[in-house]
Backbone as CSV, one residue per row, in Angstrom:
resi,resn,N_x,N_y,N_z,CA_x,CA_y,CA_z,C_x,C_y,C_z
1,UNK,83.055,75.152,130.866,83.973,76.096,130.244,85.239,75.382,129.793
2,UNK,85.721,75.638,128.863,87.024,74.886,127.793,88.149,75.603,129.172
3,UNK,89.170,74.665,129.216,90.053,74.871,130.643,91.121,75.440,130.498
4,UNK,90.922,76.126,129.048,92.139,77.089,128.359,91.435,78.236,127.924
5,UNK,90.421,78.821,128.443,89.217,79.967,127.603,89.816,80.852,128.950
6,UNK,89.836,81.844,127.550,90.440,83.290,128.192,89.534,84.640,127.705
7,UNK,89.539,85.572,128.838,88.736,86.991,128.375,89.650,88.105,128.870
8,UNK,89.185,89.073,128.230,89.863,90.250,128.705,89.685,91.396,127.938
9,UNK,90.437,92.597,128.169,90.145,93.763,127.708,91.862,94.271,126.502
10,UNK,91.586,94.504,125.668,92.920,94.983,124.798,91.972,96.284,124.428
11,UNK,92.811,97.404,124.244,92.712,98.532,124.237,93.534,99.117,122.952
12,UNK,92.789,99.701,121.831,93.474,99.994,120.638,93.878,101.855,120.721
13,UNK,94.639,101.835,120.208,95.401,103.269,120.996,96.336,103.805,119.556
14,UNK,95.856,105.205,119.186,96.933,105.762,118.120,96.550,106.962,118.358
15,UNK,97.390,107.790,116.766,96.890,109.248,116.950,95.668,108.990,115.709
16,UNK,94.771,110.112,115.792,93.582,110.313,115.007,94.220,109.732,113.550
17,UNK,93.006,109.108,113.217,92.865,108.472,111.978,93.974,107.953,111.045
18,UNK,94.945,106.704,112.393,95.647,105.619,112.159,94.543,104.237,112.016
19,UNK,93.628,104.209,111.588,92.749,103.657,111.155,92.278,102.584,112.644
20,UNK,91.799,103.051,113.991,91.438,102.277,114.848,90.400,101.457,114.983
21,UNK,89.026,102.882,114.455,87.739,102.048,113.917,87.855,101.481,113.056
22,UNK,88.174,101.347,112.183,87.952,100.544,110.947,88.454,99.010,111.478
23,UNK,89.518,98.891,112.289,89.887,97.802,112.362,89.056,97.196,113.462
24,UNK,88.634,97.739,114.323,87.270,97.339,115.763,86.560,96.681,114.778
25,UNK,86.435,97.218,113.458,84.934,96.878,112.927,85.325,95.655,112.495
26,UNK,86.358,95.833,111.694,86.980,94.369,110.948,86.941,93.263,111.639
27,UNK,87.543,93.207,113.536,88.120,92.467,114.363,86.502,91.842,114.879
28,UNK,85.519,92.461,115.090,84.360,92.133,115.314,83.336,91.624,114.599
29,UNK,83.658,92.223,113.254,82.944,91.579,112.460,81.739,91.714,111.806
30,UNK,81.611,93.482,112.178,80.113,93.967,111.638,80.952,95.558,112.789
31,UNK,79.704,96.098,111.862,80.015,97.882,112.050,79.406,98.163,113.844
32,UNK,80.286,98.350,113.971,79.793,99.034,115.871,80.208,100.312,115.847
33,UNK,81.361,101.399,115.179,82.321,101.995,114.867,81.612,103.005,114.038
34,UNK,81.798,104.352,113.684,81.331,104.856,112.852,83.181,105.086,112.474
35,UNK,83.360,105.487,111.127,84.469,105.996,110.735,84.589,106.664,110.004
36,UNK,85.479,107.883,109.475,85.700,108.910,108.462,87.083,109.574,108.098
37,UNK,87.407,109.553,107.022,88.665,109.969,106.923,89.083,111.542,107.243
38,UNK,87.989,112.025,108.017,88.452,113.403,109.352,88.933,112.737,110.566
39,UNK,90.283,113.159,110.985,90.753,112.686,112.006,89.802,112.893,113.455
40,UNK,89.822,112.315,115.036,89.261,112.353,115.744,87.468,112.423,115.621
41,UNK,87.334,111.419,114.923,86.113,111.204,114.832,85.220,110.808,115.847
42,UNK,86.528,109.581,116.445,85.850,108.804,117.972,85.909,109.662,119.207
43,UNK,84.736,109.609,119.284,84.407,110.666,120.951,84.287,109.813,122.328
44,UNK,83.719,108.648,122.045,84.032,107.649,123.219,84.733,106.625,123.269
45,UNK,85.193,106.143,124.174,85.595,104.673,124.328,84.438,103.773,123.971
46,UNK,84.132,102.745,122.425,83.676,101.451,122.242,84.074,100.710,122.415
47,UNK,83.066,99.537,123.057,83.908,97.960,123.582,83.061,97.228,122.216
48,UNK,83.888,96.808,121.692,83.545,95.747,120.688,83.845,94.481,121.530
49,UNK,82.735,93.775,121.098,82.945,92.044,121.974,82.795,90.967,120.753
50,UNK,84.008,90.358,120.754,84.252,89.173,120.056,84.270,87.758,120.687
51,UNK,83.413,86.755,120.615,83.340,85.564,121.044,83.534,84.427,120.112
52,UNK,84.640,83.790,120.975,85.318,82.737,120.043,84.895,81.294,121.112
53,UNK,85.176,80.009,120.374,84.994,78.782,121.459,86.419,78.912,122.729
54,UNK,87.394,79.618,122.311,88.315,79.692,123.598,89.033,81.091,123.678
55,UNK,87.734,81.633,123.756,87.877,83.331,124.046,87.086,83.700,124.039
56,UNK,86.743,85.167,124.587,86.050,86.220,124.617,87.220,87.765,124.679
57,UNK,87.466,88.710,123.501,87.940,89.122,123.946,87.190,90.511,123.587
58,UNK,87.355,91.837,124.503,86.659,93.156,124.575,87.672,94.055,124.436
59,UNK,87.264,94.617,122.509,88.421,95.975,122.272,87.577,96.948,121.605
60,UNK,88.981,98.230,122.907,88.067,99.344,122.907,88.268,100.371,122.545
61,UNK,87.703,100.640,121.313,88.096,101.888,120.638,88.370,103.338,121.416
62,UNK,89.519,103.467,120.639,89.304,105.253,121.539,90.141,105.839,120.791
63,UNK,89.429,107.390,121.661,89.465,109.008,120.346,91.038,108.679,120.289
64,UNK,91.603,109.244,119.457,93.037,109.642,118.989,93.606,110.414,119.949
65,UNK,94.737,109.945,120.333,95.945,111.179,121.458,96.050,112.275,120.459
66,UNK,95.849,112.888,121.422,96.373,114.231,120.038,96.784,115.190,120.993
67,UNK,97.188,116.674,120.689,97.822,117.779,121.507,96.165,118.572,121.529
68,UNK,95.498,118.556,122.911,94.287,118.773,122.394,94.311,120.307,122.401
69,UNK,93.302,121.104,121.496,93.162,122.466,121.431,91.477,122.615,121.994
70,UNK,90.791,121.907,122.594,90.153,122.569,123.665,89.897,121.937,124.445
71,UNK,88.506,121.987,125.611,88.255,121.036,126.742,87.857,119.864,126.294
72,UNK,87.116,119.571,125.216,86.585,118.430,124.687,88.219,117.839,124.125
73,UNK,88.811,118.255,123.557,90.263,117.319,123.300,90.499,116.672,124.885
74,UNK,90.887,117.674,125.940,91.527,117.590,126.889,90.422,116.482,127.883
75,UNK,89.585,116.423,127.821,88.904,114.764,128.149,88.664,114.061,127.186
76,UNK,88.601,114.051,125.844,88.786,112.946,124.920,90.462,112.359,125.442
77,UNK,91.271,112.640,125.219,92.633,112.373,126.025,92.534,111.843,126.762
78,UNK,91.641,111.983,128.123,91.621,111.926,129.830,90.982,109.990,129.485
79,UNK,90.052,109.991,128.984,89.834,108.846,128.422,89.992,107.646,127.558
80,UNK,91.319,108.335,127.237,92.203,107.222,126.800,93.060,106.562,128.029
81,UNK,93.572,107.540,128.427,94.304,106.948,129.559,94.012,106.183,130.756
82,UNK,92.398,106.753,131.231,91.608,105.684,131.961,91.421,104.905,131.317
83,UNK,91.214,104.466,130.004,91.348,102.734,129.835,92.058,102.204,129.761
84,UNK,93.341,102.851,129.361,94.689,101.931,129.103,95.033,101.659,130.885
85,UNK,94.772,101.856,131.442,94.888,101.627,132.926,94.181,100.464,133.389
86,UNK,93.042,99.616,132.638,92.742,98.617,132.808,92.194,97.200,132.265
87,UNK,92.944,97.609,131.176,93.267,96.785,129.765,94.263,95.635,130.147
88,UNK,93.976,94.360,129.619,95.015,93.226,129.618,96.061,93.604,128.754
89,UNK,95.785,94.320,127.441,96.493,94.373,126.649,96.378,95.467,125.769
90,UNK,97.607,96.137,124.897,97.111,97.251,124.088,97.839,97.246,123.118
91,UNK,97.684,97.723,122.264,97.700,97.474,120.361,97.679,98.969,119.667
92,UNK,98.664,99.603,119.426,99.177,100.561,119.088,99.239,100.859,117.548
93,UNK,98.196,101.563,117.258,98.391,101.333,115.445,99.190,102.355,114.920
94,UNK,100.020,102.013,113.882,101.091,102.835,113.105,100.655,103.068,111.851
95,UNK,100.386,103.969,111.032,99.704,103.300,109.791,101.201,103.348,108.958
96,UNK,100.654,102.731,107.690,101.761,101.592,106.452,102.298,102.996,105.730
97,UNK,101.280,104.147,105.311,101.196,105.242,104.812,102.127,106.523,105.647
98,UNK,102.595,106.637,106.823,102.373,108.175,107.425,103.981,107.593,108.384
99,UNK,105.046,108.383,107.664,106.067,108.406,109.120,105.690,108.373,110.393
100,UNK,106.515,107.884,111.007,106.475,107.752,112.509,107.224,109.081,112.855
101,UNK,105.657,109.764,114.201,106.538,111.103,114.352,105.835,111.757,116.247
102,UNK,106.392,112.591,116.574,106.065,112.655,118.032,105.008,112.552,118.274
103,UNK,103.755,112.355,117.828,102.629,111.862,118.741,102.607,110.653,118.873
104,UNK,103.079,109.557,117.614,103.504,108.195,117.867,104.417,107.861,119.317
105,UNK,105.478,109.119,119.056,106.591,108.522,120.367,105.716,108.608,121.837
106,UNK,105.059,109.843,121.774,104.392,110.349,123.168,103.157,109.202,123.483
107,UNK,102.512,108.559,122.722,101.585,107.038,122.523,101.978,106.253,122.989
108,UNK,103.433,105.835,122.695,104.351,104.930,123.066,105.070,104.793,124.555
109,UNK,105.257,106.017,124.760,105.767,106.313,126.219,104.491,106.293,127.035
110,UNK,103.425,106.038,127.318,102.166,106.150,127.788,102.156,104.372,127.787
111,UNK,102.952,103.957,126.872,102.319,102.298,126.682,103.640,101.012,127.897
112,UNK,104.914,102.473,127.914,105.750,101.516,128.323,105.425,100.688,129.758
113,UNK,104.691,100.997,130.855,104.049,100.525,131.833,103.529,98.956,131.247
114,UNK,102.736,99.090,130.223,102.447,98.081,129.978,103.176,96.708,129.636
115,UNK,102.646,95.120,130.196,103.091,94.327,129.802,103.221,93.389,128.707
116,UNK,101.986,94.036,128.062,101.408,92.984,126.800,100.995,94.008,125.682
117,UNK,101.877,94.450,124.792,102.276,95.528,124.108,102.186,95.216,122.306
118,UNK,101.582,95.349,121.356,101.381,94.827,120.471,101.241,96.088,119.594
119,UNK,101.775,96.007,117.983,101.787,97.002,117.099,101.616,96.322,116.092
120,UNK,100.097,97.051,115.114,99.548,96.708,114.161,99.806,98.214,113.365
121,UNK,100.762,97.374,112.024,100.999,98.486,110.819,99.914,98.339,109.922
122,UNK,98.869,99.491,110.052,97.763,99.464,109.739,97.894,99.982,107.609
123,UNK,96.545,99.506,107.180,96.511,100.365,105.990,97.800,100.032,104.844
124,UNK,98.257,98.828,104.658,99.269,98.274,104.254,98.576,97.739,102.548
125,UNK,97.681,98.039,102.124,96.710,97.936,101.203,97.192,99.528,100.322
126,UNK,97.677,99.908,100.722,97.965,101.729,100.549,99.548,101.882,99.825
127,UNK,100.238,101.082,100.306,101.873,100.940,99.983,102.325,99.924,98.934
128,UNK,103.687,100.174,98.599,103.805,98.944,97.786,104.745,97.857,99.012
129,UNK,105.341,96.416,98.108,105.519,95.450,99.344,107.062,96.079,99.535
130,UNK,107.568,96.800,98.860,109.149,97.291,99.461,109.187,98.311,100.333
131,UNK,108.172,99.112,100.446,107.593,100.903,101.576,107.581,99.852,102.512
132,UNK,106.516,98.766,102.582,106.136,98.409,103.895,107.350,97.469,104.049
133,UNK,108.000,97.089,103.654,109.416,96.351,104.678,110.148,97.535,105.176
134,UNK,110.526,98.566,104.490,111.280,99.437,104.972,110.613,100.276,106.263
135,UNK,109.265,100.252,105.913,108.350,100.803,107.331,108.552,100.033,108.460
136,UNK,108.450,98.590,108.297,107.996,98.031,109.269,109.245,97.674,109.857
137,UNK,110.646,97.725,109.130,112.335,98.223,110.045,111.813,99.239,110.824
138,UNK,111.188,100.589,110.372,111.211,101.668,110.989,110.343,101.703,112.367
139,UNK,109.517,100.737,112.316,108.408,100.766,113.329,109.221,99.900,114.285
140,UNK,110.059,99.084,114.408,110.773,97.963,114.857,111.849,98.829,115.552
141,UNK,113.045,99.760,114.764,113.488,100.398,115.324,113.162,101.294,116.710
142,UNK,111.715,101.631,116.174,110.929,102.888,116.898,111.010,102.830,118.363
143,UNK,111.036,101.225,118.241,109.906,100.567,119.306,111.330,100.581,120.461
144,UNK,112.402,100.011,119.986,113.408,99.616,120.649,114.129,101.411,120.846
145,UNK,114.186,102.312,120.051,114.142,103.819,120.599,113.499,104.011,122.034
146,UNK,112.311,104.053,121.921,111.590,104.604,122.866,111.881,103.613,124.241
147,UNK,112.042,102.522,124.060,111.967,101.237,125.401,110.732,100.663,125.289
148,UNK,109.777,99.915,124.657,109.033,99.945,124.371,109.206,98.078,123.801
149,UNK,108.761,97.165,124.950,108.706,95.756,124.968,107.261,95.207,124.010
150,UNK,107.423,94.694,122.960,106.531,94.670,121.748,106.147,93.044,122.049
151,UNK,105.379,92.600,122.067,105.274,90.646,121.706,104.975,90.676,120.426
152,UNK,104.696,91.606,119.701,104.267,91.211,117.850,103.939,92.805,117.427
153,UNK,104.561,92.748,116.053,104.072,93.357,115.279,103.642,92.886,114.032
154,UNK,102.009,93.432,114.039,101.474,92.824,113.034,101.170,93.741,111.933
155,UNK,101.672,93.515,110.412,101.098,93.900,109.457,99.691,93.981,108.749
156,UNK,98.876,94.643,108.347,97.513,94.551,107.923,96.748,95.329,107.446
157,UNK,95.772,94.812,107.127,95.090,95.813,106.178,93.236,95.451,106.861
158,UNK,92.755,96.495,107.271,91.553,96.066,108.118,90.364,96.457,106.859
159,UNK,90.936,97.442,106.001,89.593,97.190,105.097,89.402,96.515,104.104
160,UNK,90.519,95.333,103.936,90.766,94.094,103.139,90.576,92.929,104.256
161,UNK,90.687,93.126,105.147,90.391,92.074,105.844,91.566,91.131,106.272
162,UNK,92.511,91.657,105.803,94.052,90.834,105.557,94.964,90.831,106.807
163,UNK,95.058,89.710,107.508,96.154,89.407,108.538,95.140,89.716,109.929
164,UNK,94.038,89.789,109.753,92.924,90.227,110.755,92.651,89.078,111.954
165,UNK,92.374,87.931,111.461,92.415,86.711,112.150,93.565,86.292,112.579
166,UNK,94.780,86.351,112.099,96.189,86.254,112.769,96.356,87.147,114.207
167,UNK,95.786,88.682,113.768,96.504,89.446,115.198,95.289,88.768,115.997
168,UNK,93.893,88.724,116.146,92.843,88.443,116.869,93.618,86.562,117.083
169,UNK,94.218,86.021,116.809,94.802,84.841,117.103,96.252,84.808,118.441
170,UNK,96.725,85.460,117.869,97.920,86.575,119.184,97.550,87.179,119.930
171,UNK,96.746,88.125,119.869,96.194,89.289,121.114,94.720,88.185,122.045
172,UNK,94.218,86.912,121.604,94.071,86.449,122.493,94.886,85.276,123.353
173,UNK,95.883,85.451,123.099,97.226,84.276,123.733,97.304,85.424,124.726
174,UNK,97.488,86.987,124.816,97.756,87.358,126.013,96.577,88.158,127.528
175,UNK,95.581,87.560,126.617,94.334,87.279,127.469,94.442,86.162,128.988
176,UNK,93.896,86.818,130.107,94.116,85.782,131.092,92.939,84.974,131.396
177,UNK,93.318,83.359,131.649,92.043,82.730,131.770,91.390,83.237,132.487
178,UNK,89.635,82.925,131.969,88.410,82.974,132.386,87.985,83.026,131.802
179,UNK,86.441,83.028,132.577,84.947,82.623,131.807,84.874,83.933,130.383
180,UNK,84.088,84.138,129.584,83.439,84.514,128.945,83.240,86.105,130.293
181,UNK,82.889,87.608,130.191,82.844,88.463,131.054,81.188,88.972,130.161
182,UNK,81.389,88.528,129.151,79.535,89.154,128.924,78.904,88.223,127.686
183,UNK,77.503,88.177,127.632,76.696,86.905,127.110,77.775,87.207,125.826
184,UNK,77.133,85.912,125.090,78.114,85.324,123.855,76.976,85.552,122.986
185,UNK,76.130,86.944,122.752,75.573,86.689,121.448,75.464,88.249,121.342
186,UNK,76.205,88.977,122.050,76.372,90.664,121.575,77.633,90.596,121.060
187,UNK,77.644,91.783,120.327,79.058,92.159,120.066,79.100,93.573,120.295
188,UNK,78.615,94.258,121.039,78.424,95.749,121.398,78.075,95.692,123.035
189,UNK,78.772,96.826,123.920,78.205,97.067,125.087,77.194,98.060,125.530
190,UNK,78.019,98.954,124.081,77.143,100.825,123.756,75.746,100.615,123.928
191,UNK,75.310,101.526,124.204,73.902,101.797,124.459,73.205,101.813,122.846
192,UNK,72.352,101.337,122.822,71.184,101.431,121.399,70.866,103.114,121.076
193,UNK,71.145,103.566,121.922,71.018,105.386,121.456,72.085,105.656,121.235
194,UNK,73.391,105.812,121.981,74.351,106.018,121.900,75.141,105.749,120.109
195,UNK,74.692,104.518,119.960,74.642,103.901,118.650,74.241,105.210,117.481
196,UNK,72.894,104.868,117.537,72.016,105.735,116.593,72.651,107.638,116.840
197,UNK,73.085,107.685,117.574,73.581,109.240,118.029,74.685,109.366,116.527
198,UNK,75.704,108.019,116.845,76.763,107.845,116.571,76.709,108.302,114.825
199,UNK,75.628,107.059,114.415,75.368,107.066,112.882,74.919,107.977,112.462
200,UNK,74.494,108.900,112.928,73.594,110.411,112.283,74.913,110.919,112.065
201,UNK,76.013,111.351,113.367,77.069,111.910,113.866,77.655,111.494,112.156
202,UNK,77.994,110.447,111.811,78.651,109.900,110.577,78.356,110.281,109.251
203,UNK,76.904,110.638,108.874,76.305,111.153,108.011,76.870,112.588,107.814
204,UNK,76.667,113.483,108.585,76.777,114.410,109.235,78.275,114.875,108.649
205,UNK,79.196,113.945,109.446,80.139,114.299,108.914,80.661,114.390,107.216
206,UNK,79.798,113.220,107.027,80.255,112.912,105.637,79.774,113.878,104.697
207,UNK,78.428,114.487,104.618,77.211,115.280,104.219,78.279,116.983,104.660
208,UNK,78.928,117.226,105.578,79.346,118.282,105.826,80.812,119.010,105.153
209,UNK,81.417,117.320,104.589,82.821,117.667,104.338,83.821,118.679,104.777
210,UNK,84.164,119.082,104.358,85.547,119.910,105.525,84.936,121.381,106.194
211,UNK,83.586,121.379,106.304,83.096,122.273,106.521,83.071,122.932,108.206
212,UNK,82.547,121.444,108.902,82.146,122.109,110.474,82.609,120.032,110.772
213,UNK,83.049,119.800,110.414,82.605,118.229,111.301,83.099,117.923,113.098
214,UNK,83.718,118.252,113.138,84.192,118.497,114.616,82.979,119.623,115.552
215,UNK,82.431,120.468,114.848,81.592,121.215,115.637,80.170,120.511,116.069
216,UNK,80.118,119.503,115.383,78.491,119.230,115.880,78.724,118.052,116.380
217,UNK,77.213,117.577,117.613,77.518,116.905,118.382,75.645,116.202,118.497
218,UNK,75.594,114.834,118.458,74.061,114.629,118.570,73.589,114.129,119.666
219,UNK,72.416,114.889,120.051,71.833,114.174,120.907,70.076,113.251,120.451
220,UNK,69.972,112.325,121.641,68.219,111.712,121.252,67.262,112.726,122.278
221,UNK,66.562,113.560,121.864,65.124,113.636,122.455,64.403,112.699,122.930
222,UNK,64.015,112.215,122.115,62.898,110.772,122.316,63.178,109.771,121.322
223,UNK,62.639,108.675,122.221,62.546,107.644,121.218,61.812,106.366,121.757
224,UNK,60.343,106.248,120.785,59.811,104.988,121.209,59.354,104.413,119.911
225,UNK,58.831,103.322,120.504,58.570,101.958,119.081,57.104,101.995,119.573
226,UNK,56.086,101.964,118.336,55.221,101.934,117.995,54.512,100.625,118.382
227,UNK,53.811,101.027,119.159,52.867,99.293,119.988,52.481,98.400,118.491
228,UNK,52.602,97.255,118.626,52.490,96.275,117.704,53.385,96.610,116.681
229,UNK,54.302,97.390,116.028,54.773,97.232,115.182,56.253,97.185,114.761
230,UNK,56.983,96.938,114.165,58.455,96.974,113.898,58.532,98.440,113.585
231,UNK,58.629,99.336,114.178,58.701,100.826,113.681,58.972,101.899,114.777
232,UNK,60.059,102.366,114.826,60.106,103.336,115.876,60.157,104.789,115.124
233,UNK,59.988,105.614,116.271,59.892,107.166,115.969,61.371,107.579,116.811
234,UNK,62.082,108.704,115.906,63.177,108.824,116.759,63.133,110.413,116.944
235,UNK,63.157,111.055,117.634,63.974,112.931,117.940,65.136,112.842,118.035
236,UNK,65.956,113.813,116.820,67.079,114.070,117.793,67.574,115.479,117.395
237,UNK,68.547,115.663,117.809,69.050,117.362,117.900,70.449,117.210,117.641
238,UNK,70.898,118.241,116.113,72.024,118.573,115.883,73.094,119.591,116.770
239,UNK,73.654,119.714,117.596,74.241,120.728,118.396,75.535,121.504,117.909
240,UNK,75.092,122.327,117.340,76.650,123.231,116.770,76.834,124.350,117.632
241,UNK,77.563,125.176,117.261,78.457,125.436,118.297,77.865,127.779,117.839
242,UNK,78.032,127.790,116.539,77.182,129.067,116.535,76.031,129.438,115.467
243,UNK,75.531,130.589,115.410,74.435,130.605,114.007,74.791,129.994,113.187
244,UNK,75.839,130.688,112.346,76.444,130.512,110.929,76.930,128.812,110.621
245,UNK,76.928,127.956,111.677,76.987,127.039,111.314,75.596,126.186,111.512
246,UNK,74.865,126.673,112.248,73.524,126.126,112.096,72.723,126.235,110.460
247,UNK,73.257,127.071,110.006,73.037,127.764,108.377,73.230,127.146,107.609
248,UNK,74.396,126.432,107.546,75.545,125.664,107.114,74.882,124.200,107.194
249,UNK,74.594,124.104,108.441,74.054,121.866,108.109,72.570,122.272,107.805
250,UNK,71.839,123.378,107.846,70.325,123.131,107.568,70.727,123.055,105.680
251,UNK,71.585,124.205,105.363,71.314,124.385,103.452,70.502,125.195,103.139
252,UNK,70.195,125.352,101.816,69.925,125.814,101.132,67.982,125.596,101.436
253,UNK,66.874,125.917,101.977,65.589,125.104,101.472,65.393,124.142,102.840
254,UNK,66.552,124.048,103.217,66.843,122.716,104.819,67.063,121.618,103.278
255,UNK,67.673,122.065,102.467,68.640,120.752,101.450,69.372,119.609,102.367
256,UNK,70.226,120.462,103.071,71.354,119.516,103.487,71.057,118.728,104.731
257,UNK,69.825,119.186,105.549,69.545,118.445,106.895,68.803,117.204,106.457
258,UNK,68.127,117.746,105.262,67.303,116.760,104.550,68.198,115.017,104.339
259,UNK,69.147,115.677,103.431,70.198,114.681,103.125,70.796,113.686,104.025
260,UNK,71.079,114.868,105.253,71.729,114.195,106.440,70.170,112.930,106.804
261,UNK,69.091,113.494,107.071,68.121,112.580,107.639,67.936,111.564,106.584
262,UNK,67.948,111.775,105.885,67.770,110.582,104.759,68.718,109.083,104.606
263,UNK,70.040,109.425,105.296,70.920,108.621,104.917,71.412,108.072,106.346
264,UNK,70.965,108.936,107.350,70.897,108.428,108.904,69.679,107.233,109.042
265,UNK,68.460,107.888,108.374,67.648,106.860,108.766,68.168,105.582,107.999
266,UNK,68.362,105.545,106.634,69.186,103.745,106.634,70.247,103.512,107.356
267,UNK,70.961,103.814,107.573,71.770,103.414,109.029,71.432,102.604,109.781
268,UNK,70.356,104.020,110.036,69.151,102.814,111.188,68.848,102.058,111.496
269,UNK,68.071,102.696,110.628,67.026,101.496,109.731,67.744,99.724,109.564
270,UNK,68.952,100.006,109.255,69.652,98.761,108.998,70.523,98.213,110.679
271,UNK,70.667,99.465,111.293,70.835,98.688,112.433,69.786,98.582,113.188
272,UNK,68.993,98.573,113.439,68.115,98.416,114.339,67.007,97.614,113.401
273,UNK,67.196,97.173,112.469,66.225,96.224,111.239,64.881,96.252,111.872
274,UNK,64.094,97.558,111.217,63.345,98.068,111.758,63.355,99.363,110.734
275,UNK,62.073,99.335,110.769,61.325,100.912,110.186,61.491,102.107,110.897
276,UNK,61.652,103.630,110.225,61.933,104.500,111.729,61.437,105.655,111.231
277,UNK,60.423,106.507,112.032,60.732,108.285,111.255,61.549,108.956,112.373
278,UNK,62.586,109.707,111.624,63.421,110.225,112.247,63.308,111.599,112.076
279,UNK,63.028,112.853,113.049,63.029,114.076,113.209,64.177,114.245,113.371
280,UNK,65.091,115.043,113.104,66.069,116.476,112.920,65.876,117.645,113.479
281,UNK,66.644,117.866,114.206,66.401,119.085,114.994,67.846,120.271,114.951
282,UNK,68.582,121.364,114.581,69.492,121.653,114.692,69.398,122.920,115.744
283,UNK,70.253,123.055,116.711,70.021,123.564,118.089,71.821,124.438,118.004
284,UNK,71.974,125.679,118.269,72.887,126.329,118.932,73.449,126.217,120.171
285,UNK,74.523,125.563,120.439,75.184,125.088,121.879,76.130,125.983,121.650
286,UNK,76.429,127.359,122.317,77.676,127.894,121.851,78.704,127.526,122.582
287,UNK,79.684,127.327,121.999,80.901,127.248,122.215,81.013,126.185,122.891
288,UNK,79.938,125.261,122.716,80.247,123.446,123.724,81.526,122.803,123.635
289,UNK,81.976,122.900,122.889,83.384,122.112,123.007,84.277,122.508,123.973
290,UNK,84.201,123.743,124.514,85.077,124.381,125.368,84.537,125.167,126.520
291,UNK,82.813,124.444,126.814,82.331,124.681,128.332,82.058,123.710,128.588
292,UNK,82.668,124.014,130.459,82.329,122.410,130.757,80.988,121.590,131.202
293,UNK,79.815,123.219,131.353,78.830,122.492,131.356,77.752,122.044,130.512
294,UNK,78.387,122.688,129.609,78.024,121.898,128.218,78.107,120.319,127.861
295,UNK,79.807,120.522,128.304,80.520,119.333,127.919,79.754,118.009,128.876
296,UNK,79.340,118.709,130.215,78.692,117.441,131.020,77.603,117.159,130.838
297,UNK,76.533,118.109,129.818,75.103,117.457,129.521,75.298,116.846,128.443
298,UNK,76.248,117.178,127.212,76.356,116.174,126.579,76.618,114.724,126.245
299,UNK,77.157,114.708,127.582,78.068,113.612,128.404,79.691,113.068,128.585
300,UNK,80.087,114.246,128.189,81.526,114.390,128.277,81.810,114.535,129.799
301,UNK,81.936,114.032,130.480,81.887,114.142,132.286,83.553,113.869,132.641
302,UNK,83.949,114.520,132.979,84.983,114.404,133.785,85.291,113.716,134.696
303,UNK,85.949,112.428,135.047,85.839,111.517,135.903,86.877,111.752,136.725
């Protein structure tokens, strides 16, 4: 082992759709992340794993702080805070676009405990170069408002790719030595279903537009690979929340479930490089977002 190789956990932390996934994806280097420009998209904590010759470092996406309005907010929340509790480090995104305003401050006060404190002004691809100096006074100010001990703030743009290798150059300086914490040829910890749940979940949203996207939730039935061949069969089940929206993702004919399966299976298909038939299933969970034993077969568990 190199006698300066460091691992650890940094923990990326904002309010909904300050662009967190997008930048996991950037920082890693291939899509682990599903993302959408509907806020609170992310429902779990992802560990993206990046391996360098004098690093390993593990960052972990999570849902957006927000003021939650039901039980599923109120443990999406609960799970931010259990990770920032055992994170080396955490990275607070501001985006380049959107004043700084009390869910930023209330983010921030959650971070002051911490020792190794880092702010990436995200989405800087969006502004011109005089917004973002005057932003990035404002984010600077912010920081020294609240009490809030910063080692860097980094400017960037994660779906340009710009200043990406700089912060991943800093945020592993405050990594503590050691080995490598998992093999050096994943870059995902998530489960291979969990995954595929994820990418339908993305379709879904996208295929649904401002319609229901927060209401549905996927699960796998089954899923096996076909003896001798590169080809799996997948089940899974759309879970909304009442009729009228079960109405709503099937369409017109089952138009729109169609669509959704069509564009899930390349997903797939491309992550799992591999052939797949994928069944669709859309199922009535009423009111899951806001029972909790709903919330625990889905796997929202309360820890």
């Amino acid at each position: 082992m190199n006698q300066e190789h460091r691992a650890g956990f940094v923990a990326i932390v904002g309010r909904p759709n300050t662009g967190k996934s997008t930048l996991v994806n950037a920082l890693v280097g291939r899509k682990i992340v599903i993302t959408s420009h509907h806020p609170n998209t992310t429902r779990n904590p992802i560990r993206g794993i990046i391996t360098r010759p004098n690093f390993q470092m593990i960052v972990v996406d999570t849902p957006g702080l927000h003021k939650p309005k039901t039980l599923l907010g109120t443990r999406l929340n609960a799970m931010v805070s259990e990770n920032l509790e055992s994170v080396d480090a955490a990275l607070l995104c501001l985006p380049a676009d959107e004043a700084i305003g009390a869910g930023d401050e209330f983010i921030a006060r959650e971070l002051i405990s911490k020792r190794q404190v880092f702010i990436a002004v995200t989405k800087i691809d969006r502004v011109k170069p005089e917004e973002l100096m005057a932003h990035l006074a404002a984010v600077n100010s912010f920081a020294q408002k609240v009490g809030l001990k910063v080692v860097e703030i980094v400017p960037l743009s994660a779906k340009r790719e710009e200043q990406t290798e700089l912060l991943l150059d800093l945020l592993s300086k405050a990594l503590p030595l050691s080995p490598s914490l998992y093999p050096e040829d994943i870059t995902t910890d998530q489960a291979t279903e969990m995954t595929i749940t994820e990418l339908i979940r993305e379709v879904a949203i996208e295929k649904l537009y401002e319609e229901l996207p927060h209401s549905v939730t996927i699960t796998i039935d089954e899923m096996s690979k076909r003896e001798g061949k590169n080809f799996y069969d997948i089940h899974a089940t759309l879970h909304v929340e009442r009729d009228s929206q079960k109405s709503i993702i099937i369409g017109p004919q089952g138009s729109r479930l169609k669509d959704i399966g069509m564009g899930a299976r390349a997903a797939i298909e491309t992550f799992l490089d591999a052939k797949i038939y994928l069944g669709l299933h859309v199922k009535v969970s009423k009111e899951w977002q806001r029972d909790p034993k709903a919330l625990a077969k889905l796997g929202f568990i309360e820890r």
